[in-house]
N, C-alpha and C positions, 0 to 999 in steps of 0.2 A: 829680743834681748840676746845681747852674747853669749856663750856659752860658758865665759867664766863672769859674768855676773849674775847667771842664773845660779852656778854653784857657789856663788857667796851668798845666793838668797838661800839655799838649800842648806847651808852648812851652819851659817849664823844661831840658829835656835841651840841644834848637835855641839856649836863650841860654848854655847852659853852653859847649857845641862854639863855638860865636862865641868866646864873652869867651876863649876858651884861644887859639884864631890868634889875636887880637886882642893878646893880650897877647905870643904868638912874635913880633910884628911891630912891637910896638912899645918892648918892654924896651931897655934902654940897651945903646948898643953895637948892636942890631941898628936902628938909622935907614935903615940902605944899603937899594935898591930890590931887591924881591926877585929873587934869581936860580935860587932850587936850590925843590924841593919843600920845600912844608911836612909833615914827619913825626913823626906820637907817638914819644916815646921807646921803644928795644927793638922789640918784636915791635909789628906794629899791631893796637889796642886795638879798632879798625875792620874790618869781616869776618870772615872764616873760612867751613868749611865749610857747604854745605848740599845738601840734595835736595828740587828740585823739578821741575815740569814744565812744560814749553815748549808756546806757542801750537800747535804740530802735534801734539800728545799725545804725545811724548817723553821719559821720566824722563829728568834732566840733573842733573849736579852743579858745582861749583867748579872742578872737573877738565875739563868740556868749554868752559869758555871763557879757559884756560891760553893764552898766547903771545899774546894781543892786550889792550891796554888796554880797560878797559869803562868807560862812563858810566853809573852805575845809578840811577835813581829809580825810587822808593817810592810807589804812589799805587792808584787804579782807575778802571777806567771807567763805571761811572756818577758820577765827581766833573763838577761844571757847571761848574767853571772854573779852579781850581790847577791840578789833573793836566794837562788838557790844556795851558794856558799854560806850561808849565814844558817838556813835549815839544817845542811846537812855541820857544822859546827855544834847549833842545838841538839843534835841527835847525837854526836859524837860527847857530848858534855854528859848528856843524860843516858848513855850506854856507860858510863863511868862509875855511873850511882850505883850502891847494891838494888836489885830488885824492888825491895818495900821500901824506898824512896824514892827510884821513879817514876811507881807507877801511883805516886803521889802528887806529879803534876800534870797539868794537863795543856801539852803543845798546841797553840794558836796560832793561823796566819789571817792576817787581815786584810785585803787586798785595798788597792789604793786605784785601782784601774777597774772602777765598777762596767765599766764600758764594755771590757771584753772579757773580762772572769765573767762566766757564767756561773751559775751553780753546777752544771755538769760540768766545766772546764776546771772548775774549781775542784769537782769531786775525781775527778783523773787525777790531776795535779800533787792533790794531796794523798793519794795513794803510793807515792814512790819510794819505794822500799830504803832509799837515800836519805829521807827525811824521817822527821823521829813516829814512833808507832803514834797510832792512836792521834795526830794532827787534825785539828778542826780548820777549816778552808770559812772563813763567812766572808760574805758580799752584801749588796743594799744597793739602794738608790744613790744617787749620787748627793743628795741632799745628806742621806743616814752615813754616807762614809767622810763628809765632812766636816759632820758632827762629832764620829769616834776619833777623826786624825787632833778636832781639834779638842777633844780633850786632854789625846795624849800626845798634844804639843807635837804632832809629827806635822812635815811641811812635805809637800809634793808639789809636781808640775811635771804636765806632758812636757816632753824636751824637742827638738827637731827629730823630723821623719828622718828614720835611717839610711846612712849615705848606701846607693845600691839598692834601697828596697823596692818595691814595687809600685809605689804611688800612691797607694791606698790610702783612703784617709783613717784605716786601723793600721796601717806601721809606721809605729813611732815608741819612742822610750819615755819610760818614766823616771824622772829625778826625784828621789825621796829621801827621807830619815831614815838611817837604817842601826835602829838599835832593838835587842831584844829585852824586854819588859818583865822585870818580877813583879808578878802582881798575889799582895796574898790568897789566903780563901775566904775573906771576908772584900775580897775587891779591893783593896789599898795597896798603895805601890808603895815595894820596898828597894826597889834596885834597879840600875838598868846596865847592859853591857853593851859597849860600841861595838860598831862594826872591826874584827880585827882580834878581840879579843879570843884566846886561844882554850880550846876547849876542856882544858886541866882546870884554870882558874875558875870558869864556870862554874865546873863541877863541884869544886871547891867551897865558892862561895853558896850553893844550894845546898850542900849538907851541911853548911855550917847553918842554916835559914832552919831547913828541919830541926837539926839538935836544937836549936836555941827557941824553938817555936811550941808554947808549951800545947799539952795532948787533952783534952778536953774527959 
């Protein structure tokens, strides 16, 4: 496949998810600045269950990160420069927060290259002082990761081996979704931010998620 019809296949879902907020925000009648989450109708159409495993080699499910908000992006670490831009964005959004709102969510990467994230590459990876504190790294089979991409509608694909690399059949890039995920603490998705988006608005749109998120 060429390289610009594979990023029509990649980008097709990312402009769909746009043009829908896009049009929640701007249909008639709704002009007012926003104040409440933006939510799929009914049940969200975004998540659900999975099993995978955490940078300490721990099976974990949707179940162990119940009662706190998660920020989730979709990516891996051998990417040379989305994945990490997009972390350290997240970390800059949430370095914004006072204190007893940050440490209110809980930062997630999910890798989409079960191939070569290992759980130890994973647990390097996600230690980088650049990325936000406290980042959970999970991996799986390649079966379990194409279960979580396709709940949360992310689209991937190995791309061609890198012009220069060494042959190998692990150097090559991965074309994926790259947007980061509000997910509440009961698991339901209430937001997402594209890739791009600047780390004020973020910040922004998560405290307004707290304040408005009533305290049990």
């Amino acid at each position: 496949m060429k390289r610009y019809l594979l990023w029509i296949s990649i980008a097709a879902p990312s402009i769909v998810i746009i043009g829908f907020f896009w049009l929640m925000l701007n249909e008639p009648g709704n002009q007012q600045s926003r104040t409440a989450p933006v939510r799929v109708s009914g049940e969200a159409s975004i998540g659900g269950p999975f099993t995978l495993v955490d940078h300490t080699g721990r099976t974990v499910s949707e179940a162990d990160f119940l009662g706190k908000p998660m920020l989730i992006y979709f990516g891996y670490t051998f990417c040379p420069d989305v994945c990490p831009f997009s972390l350290q964005i997240m970390a800059a959004a949430l370095d914004q927060l006072p204190a007893e709102m940050r440490d209110q969510f809980q930062p997630v990467l999910i890798t989409v290259d079960p191939r070569r994230d290992t759980v130890e590459h994973l647990a390097q990876y996600v230690s980088s002082p650049a990325f936000p504190d406290g980042l959970v790294g999970l991996t799986g089979t390649e079966e379990q990761i194409r279960a979580v991409t396709s709940a949360y509608r992310v689209v991937f694909q190995q791309a061609d081996a890198e012009e220069g690399g060494d042959g190998s059949d692990l150097d090559y890039l991965m074309d994926h979704t790259s947007f980061i995920y509000l997910m509440n603490a009961e698991g339901r998705f209430e937001d997402v931010f594209p890739h791009g988006a600047n780390p004020e608005t973020i910040a922004a749109r998560l405290q307004e998620f707290i304040e408005n998120t009533p305290r049990n």
